[in-house]
Steps between C-alpha positions, in 0.01 A plus 500: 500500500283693246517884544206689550559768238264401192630623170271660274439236240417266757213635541369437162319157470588425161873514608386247850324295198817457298758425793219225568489401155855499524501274805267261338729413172774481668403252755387291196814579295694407841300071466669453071749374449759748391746375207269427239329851474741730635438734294177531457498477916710808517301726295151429718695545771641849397166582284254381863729751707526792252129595549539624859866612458315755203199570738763622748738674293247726303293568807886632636515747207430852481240528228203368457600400163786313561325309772182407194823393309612296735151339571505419097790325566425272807148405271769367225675322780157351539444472208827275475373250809146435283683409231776280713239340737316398116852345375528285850162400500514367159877357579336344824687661701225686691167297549155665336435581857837713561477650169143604586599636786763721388283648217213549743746706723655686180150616377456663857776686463448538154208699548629666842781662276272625219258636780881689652584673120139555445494714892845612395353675200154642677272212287296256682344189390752501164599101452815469276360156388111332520451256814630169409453185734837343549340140484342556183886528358658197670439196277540140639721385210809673344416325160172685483446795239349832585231594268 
């Protein structure tokens, strides 16, 4: 049985987004076949969980600082499952449709954390990077080129 007690960081959505996130990969990671990418298995697994274990830990700090620091650090985490999810997609190891999926869900919280630092330092409406439209970076093929 769940206690009642909610701890502060679970209040946050972007930290609710990432343990979903988190939830998501692993459920697909949970379906491949294990020996042949070990490796590269282990470090989405770490890198999808790392995002909420940040959220959590900064917001659990003293200083406002430390907890923008920590922020930073789950968006490399994220940073890390773009950039794996683009690897198994073009391995075939996640289908368009997963890999879509995951980057969709990244970009929300993408934007949730920038929107967190931004509040964090008293600006609003500051985007770290332009809008981008995760589908418009998937390609079909892994042969293809980017222009």
């Amino acid at each position: 049985m769940m206690s009642e007690y909610i701890f502060p960081f679970e209040k946050l959505d972007v930290w609710q987004l990432s343990v979903d996130l988190a939830d998501y990969v692993l459920n697909l990671l949970g379906k491949i076949f294990h020996n042949r990418h070990m490796r590269l298995i282990s470090q989405m697994e770490a890198a999808v969980v790392s995002s909420s274990q940040n959220i959590a830990e900064g917001k659990g700090r003293q200083y406002k600082k430390e907890f923008i620091q920590f922020l930073h650090i789950a968006q490399g985490s994220l940073y890390e499952v773009v950039t794996l999810t683009e690897v198994f997609r073009r391995s075939k190891i996640f289908s368009q449709e997963e890999s879509l999926n995951i980057r969709k869900k990244c970009e929300v919280i993408d934007r949730k954390l920038n929107g967190l630092v931004n509040s964090l330092h008293g600006r609003k409406g500051l985007a770290k990077s332009p809008p981008t439209s995760s589908e418009a970076v998937l390609k079909p093929n892994a042969g293809e080129t980017r222009e």
